[in-house]
C-alpha positions as CSV (number, residue, x, y, z in Angstrom):
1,X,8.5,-1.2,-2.4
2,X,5.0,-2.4,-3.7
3,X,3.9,-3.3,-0.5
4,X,4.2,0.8,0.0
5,X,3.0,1.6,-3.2
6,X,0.2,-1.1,-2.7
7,X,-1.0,0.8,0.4
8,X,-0.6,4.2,-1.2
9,X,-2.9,3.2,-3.5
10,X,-5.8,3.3,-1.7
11,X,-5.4,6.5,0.3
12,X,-2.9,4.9,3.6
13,X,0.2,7.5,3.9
14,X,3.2,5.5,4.1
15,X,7.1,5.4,5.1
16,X,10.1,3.4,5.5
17,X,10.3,0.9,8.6
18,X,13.8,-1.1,9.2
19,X,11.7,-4.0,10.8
20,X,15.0,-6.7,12.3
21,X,15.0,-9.3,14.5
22,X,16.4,-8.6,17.7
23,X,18.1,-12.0,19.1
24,X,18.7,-10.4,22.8
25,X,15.0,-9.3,23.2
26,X,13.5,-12.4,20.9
27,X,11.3,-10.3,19.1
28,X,11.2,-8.1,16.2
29,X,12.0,-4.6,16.2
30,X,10.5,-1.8,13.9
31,X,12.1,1.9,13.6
32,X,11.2,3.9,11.4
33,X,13.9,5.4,9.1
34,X,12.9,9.1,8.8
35,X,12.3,12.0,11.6
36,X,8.6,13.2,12.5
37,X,7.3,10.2,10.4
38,X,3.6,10.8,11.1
39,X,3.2,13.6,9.6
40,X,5.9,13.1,6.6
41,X,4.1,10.1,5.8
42,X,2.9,10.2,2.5
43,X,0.8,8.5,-0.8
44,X,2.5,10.3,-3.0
45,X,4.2,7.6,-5.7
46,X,7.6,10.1,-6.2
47,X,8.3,10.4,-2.2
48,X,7.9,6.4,-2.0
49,X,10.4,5.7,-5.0
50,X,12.8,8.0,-3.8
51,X,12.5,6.8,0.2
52,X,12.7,3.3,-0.8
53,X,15.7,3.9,-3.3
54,X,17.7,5.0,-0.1
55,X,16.4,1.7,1.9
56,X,15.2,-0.7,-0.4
57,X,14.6,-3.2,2.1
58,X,12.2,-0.4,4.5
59,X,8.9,-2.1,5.5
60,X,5.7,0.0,4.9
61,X,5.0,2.0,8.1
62,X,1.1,2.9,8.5
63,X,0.2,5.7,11.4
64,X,-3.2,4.8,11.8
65,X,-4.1,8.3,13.4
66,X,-3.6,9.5,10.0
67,X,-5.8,7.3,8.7
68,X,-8.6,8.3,11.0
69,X,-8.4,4.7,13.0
70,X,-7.2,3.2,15.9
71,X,-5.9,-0.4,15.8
72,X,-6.4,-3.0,19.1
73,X,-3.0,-4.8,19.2
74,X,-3.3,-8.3,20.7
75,X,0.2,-9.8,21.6
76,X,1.9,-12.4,22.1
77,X,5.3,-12.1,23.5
78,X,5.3,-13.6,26.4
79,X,3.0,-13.1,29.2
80,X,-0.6,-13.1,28.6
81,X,-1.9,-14.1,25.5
82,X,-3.3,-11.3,23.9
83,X,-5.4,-12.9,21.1
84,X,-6.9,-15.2,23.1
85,X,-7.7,-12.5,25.4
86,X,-9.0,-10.3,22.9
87,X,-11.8,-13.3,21.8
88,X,-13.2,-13.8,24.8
89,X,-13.5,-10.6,25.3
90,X,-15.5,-10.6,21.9
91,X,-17.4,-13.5,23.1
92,X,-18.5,-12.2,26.9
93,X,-18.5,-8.5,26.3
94,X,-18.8,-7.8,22.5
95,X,-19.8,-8.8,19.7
96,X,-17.3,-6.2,18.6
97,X,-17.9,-4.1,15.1
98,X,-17.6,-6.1,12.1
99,X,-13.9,-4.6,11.2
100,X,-10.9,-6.7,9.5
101,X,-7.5,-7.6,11.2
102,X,-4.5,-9.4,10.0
103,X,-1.9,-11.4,12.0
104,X,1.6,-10.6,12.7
105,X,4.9,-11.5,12.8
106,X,5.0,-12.8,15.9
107,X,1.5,-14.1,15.6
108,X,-0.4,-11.6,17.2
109,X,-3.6,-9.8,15.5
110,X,-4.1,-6.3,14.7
111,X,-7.6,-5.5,14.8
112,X,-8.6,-2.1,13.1
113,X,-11.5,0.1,14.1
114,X,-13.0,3.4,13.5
115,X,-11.4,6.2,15.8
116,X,-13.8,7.8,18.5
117,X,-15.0,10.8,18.7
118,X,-12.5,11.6,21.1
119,X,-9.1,10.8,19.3
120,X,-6.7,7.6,21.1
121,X,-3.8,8.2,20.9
122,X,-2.3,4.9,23.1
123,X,-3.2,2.8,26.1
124,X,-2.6,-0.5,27.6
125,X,-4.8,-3.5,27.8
126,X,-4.4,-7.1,29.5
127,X,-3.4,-8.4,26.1
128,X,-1.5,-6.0,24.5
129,X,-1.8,-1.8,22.9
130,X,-4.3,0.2,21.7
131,X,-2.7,2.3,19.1
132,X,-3.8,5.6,17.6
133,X,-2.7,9.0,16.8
134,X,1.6,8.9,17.1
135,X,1.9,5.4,16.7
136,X,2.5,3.2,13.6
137,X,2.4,-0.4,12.4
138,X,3.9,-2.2,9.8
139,X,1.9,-2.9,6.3
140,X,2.9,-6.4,6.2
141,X,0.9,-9.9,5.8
142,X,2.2,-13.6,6.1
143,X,-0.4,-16.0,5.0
144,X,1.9,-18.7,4.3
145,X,5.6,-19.5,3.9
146,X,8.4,-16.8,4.8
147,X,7.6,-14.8,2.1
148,X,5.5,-11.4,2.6
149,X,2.2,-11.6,0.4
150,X,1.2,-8.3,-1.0
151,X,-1.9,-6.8,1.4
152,X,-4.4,-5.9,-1.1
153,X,-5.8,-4.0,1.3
154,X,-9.2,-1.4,0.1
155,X,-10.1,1.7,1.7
156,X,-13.2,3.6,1.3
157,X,-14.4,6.1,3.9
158,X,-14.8,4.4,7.1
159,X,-14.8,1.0,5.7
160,X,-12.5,-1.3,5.4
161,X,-12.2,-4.6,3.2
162,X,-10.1,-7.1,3.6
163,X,-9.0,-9.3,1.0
164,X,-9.2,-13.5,0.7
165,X,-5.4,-14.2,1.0
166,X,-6.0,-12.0,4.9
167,X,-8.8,-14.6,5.5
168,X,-6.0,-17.4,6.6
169,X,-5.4,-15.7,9.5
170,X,-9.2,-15.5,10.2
171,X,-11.4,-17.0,13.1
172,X,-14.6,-16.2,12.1
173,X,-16.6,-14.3,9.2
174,X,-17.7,-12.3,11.8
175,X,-14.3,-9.8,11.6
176,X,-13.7,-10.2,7.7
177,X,-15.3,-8.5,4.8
178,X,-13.7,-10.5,1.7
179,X,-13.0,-8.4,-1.3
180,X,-14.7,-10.0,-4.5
181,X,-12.6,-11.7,-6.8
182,X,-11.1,-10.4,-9.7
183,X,-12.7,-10.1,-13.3
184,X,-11.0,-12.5,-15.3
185,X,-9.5,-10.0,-18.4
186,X,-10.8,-11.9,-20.8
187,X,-14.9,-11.0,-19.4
188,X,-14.1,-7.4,-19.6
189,X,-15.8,-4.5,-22.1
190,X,-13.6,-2.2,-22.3
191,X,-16.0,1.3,-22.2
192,X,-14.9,4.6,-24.5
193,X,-15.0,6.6,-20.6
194,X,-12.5,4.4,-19.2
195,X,-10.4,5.0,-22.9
196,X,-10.9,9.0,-22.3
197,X,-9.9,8.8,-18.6
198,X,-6.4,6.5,-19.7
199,X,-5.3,9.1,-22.6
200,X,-6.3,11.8,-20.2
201,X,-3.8,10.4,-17.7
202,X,-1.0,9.6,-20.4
203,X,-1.2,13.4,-21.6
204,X,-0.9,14.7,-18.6
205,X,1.5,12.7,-17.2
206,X,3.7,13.0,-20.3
207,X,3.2,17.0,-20.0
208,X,4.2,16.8,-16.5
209,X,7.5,14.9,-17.5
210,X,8.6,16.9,-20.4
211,X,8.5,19.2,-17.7
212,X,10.9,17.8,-14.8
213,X,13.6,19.0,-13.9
214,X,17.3,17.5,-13.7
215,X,17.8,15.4,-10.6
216,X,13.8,14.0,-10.8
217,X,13.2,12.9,-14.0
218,X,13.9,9.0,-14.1
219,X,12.2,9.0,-10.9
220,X,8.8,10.7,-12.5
221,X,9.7,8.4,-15.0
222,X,9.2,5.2,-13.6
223,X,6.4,6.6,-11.6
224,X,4.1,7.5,-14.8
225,X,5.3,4.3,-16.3
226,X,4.0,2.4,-13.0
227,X,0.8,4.5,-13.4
228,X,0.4,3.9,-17.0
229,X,1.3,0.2,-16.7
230,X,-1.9,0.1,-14.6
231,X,-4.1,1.2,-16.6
232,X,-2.3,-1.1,-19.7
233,X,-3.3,-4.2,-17.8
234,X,-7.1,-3.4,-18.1
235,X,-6.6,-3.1,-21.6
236,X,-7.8,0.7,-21.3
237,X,-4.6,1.9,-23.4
238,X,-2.4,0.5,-25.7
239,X,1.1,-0.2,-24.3
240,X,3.0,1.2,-27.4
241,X,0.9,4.3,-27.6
242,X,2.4,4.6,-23.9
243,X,5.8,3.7,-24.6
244,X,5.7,6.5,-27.6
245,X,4.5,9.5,-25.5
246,X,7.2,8.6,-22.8
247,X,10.0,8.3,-25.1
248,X,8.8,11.9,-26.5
249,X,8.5,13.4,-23.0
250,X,12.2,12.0,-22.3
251,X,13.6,13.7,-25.3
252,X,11.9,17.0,-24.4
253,X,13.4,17.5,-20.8
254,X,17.1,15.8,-22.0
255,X,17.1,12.7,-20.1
256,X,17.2,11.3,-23.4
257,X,20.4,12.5,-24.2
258,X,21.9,11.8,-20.8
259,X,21.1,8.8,-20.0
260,X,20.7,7.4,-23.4
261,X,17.7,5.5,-25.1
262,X,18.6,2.2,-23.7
263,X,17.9,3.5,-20.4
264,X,15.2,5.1,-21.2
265,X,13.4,2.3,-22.3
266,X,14.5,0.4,-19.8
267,X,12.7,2.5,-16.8
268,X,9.9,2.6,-19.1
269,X,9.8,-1.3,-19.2
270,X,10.4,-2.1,-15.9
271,X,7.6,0.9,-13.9
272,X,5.1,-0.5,-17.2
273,X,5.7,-4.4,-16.2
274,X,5.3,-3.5,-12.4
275,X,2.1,-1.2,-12.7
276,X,0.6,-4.2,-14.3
277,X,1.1,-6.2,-11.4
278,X,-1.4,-3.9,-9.9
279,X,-4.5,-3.1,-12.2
280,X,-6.3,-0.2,-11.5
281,X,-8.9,0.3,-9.5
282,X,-12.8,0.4,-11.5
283,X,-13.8,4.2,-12.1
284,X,-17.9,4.8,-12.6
285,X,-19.2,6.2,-15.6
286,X,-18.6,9.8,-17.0
């Protein structure tokens, strides 16, 4: 789940992918779990919670056509080997575009580039795919261990950064655009427009719940919480000013009563707690 809501972020629409290993074929197999999922494919935070309530164990599913690129799949399963392949082409042919790429499961590379003016939608190369417009891949990246590493992936325009814990899979500086680090918490002045834009967002967030319907309101719950706990963790607004609002917005449309305060504050903890796993992104000055 916030591997999806981590791509979401930044503007890639997302959906569930059952990504399994298939022992017959050695390989791993990706299908995605919903119908026509190019164009259902969404950012949207409410879609994503209620999609990966019904499979909570769904990969991220990225259709770069959407996204307005077209991603050079090296492989290697068997046969030639794509990523070799795909450097020496680079060496005797290119330089290629500055562009990022991560590797994959099966320790191939996916190398991401602007699309054309003439849209790809797929072809085959020596080493492997060329994937555009009604094809997908799956948001995921294995620096180390077993363990998926959340992609902190940044969008903006026709660029693309990619972030220091991608650079492990990196040959040369050439194809990666590092993201700068963080801002230690403790270095940062909190300004009165980035106050404004937080109790902005709680009000109208809060109006927005007191205003759901049966059915959807623990799911808009956890979503403003996860939204809110974002902005909490760059000290913007006060995490009981949040809580307050919320609680008030959950008496107002009943959920309240049904579910009882216990629960309430519960989805209020838990979307808070993982929104601050994710700080918000800088916004510029009023």
């Amino acid at each position: 789940m916030r591997l999806a809501l981590a791509f979401a972020e930044v503007g890639f629409p997302v959906f569930p992918v059952d990504v399994f290993w298939d022992e017959e074929k050695k390989r791993w197999r990706k299908v995605p779990c919903i119908k026509e999922w190019e164009t259902r494919a969404t950012t949207k935070t409410i879609q994503l919670l209620v999609w990966w309530r019904q499979w909570p164990c769904a990969m991220p599913g990225i259709p770069p056509g959407r996204c307005g690129k077209v991603i050079v799949d090296a492989d290697r399963h068997g046969g030639s080997d794509g990523v070799e392949l795909f450097h020496e082409l680079d060496r005797t042919r290119g330089p290629f575009p500055v562009h990022p790429f991560n590797t994959t499961k099966s320790g191939g590379e996916h190398h991401w580039f602007a699309q054309p003016a003439t849209p790809i939608r797929w072809a085959k190369w020596a080493g492997g795919e060329v994937l555009g417009h009604g094809r997908f891949v799956v948001g995921y990246v294995v620096p180390q261990g077993e363990c998926p590493e959340l992609p902190r992936v940044f969008w903006n325009g026709a660029e693309f950064q990619t972030p220091t814990t991608m650079g492990t899979a990196a040959k040369s500086d050439r194809h990666v655009n590092p993201v700068s680090p963080a801002v230690p918490m403790g270095c940062v002045v909190v300004t009165e427009h980035q106050r404004n834009y937080a109790s902005c967002s709680l009000r109208n967030d809060s109006a927005e719940l007191w205003a759901c319907h049966e059915g959807a309101r623990n799911i808009k719950l956890n979503a403003v919480a996860y939204s809110m706990g974002r902005q909490i963790a760059r000290g913007w607004i006060a995490r009981d000013r949040v809580k307050e609002f919320l609680l008030r917005a959950c008496k107002a449309n009943g959920l309240f009563k049904d579910d009882g305060e216990a629960q309430c504050r519960a989805t209020i903890a838990s979307g808070i707690n993982a929104g601050m796993k994710r700080p918000y992104h800088d916004i510029g000055a009023a």
